[in-house]
N, C-alpha and C positions, 0 to 999 in steps of 0.2 A: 694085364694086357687089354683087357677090356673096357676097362675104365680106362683107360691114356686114351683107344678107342673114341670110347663116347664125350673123352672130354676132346677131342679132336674136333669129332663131328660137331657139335655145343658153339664150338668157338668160329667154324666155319660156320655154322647159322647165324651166328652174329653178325660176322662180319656182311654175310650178303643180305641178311634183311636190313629194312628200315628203320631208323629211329623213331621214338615219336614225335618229333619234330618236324622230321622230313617229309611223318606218315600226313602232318597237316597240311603242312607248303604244297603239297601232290593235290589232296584235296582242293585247297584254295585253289592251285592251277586250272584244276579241271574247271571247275564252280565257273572261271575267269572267263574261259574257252568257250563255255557252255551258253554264258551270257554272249558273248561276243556272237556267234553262231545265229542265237535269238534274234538280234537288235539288226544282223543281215539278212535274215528271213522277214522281219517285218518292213524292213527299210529299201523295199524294192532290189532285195540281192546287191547292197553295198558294201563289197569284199574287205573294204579300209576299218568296217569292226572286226571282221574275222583277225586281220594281222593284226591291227592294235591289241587284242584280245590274247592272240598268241604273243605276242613279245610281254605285255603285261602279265601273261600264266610263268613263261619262262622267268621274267625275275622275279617273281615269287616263288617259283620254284629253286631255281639254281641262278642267281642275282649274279654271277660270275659271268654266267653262258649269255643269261639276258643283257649286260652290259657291253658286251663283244657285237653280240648280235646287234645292237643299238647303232654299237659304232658300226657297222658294217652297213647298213644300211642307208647310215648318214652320208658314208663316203660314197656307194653306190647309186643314191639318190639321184645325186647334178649330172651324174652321166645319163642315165634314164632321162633326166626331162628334155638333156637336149638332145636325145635320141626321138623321144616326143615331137617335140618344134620344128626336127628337120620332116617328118613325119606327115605336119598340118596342113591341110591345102593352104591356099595361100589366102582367102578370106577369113581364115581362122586362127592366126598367124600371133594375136591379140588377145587369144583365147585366154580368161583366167583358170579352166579346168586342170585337175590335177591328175586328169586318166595320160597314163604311162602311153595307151595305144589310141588317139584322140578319133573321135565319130570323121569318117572320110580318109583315115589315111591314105596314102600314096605317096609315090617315090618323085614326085612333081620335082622334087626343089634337087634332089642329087641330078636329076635327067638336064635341069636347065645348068646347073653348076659344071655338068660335062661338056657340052653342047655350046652353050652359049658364055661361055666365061673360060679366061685360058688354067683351066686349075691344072691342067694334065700338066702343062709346063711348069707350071708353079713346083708343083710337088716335085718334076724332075728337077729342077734345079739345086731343089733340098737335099732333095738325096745325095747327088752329086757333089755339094758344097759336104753335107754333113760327113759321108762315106770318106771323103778324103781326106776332110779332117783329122776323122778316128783313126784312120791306119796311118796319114803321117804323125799324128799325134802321139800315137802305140809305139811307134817306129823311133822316132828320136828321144821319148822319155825312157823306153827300155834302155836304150844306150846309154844315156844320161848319167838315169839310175844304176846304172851298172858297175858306172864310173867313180860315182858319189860313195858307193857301202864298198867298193875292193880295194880303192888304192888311197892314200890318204898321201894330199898334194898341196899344195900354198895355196890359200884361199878356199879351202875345199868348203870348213865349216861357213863364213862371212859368206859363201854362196848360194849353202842351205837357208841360210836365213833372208836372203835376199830374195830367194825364188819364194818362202814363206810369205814375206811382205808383200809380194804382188798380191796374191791372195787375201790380201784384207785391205785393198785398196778397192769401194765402188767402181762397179761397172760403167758409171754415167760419168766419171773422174777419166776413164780412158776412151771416152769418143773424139775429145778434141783432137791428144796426141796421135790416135791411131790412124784418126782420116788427114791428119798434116803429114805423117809417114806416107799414109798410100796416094793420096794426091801428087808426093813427091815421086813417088816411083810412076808418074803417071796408069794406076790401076782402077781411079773410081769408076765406078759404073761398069764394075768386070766383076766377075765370078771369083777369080784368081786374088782380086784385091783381098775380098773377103773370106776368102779359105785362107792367107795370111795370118789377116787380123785373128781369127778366130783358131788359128793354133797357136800364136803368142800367147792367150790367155788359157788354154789349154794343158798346156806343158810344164810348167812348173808345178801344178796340183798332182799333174801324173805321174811328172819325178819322187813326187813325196810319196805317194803308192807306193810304189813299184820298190822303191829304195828299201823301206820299210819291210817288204816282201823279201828281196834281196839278203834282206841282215837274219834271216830265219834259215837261208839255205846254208849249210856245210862249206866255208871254200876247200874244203879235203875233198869233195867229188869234183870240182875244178880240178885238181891238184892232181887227181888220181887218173882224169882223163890224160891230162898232157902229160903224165910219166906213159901212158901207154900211146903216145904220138902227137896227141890233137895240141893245135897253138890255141893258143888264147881265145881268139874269135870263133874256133870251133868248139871247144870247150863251152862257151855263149852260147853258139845256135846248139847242141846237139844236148847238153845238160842243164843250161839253166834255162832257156828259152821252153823247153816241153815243162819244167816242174813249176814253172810261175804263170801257167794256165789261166788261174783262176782271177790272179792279179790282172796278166794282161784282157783278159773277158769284163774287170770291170773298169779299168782306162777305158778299152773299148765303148763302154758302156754309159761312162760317165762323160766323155768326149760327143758320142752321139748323142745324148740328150742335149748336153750344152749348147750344141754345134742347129741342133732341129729347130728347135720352140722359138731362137731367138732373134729378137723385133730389132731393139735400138740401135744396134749397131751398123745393122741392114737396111733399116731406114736412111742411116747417113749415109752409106758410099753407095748402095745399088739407086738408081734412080728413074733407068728404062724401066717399063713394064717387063722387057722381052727376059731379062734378069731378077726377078722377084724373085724371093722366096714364097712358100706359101702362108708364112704370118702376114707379108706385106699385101699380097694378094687378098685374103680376107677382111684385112683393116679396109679396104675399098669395099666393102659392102656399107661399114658404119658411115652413114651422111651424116651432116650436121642437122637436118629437117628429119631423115628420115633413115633405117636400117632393113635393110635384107634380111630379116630374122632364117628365113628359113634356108638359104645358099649358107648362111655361115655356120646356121648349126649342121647342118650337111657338110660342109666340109670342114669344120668339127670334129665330127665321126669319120672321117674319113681318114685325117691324117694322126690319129689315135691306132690305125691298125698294126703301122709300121715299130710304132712304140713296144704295143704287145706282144707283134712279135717277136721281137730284140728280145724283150722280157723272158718269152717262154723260153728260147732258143739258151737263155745265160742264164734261167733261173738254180739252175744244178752250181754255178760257179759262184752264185750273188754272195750266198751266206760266208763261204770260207774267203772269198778275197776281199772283204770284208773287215774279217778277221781272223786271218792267220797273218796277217803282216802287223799285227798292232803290238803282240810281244817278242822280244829277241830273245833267239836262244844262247 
């Protein structure tokens, strides 16, 4: 008993100490650190050795953690510097410095960007155009899809593949068609024209979602509801509508991205100011002589909040609607 004991405890020590290997990579890190630390103490407190110093210890230490860390950094980077530039007064604007928080910041360029430039409308109009997007977009591909995975009808399959094909036709392939459509309905230069356009191209990507999600549920809890009363469309809202959450969060989701960031097609039919979105609105800062660096990186940063919040609010649904629709049961 004593010895299975000690060979116990033997093999837990093993496990939690270090190798020799590791015991050196630790050293080398520190050594890294240590230097690093040095070279900012003699170099007037210049913190870009200290991080170089640490990301260089970390992958010699654990070259996994340090290659993450890289990339995160990398991605993190362009957001920081146009947080930077919106930042710079405006004589500094040219700056080649690489400080995160540049000498004189203030909020100059967001104050004139409110003020003096109509961005408040801008952004409402986004939202407006985008928000109705996503929920009519939500709204007609759930039904779509609904229809596509339960009943099988003439034409069902040649339609999946149809609504696939749009989706591999370029975006810049459908401005002609789109704005010969909306000119015809006489809608250019409306808001309406382009919440249109912009669920036509919407809808068929979130049929394919949603369908796929669709073919994962049981139709026995359909089945089970309307033997205990419910018709069809209640069975829809009251059973499949709550358990395809995650699905309809990221239509949601992928519809309001689509529907926010995008230029080309807005460019064509909106042509008043008083109907911008806010890409069209900031493409008016870039002159052909000369650019607004700092209103653009200002709002920039500004219309990035609405993103992350979406993000945070659906971050719980991202991973599973994602993929729980991609195998059938």
């Amino acid at each position: 008993m004593i010895s299975t004991t000690a060979k116990k405890k033997k093999k837990r020590g093993e496990a939690v100490g270090l190798s020799g290997n590791e015991q050196i990579r630790m050293i080398l890190a520190g050594i890294i650190v240590v230097v690093g630390l040095v070279l900012t103490v003699t170099n007037e407190m210049a913190w870009g050795y200290t991080l170089g110093a640490l990301l260089l210890g970390l992958l010699a230490w654990k070259w996994e953690h340090g290659v993450l860390a890289a990339y995160s950094i990398l991605s993190i980077y362009p957001v920081l510097r146009i947080i930077s530039i919106s930042l710079r007064p405006t004589s500094n604007l040219l700056s080649l410095s690489l400080d995160i928080i540049p000498p004189g910041a203030n909020l100059g360029s967001y104050q004139i960007l409110f003020t003096d430039e109509n961005f408040l409308l801008w952004v409402w109009n986004s939202l407006m155009i985008t928000i109705t997007v996503s929920l009519i977009g939500v709204a007609v591909s759930a039904t779509g899809a609904y229809a596509f995975s339960r009943w099988r009808f003439a034409g069902r399959r040649p339609g999946l593949i149809f609504l696939m094909t749009t989706q591999m036709i370029p975006a810049g392939m459908l401005i002609i068609p789109i704005y010969v459509i909306v000119s015809q309905l006489q809608l250019t230069n409306q808001i309406v024209g382009l919440i249109l356009a912009y669920i036509t191209t919407a809808v068929p990507f979130s049929i394919w979602i949603l369908k796929g999600y669709y073919d994962t549920i049981p139709p026995d809890l359909e089945e089970a509801a309307m033997v205990d009363g419910c018709n069809r469309m209640e069975a829809f809202y009251r059973i499949i509508l709550p358990l395809s959450t995650p699905a309809l969060s990221i239509v949601f989701l992928f519809n309001f991205l689509g529907a926010w960031a995008e230029f080309i097609v807005a460019k064509v039919i909106l042509v008043n100011a008083d109907v911008w979105t806010w890409p069209l609105g900031l493409n008016e800062f870039i002159g052909q002589f000369n650019t607004d660096w700092g209103k653009y990186a200002a709002g920039s940063v500004i219309v990035t909040v609405p993103v992350l919040l979406l993000f945070m609010w659906q971050s719980k649904y991202l991973i599973s609607g994602l993929t729980l629709g991609g195998v059938k049961s």
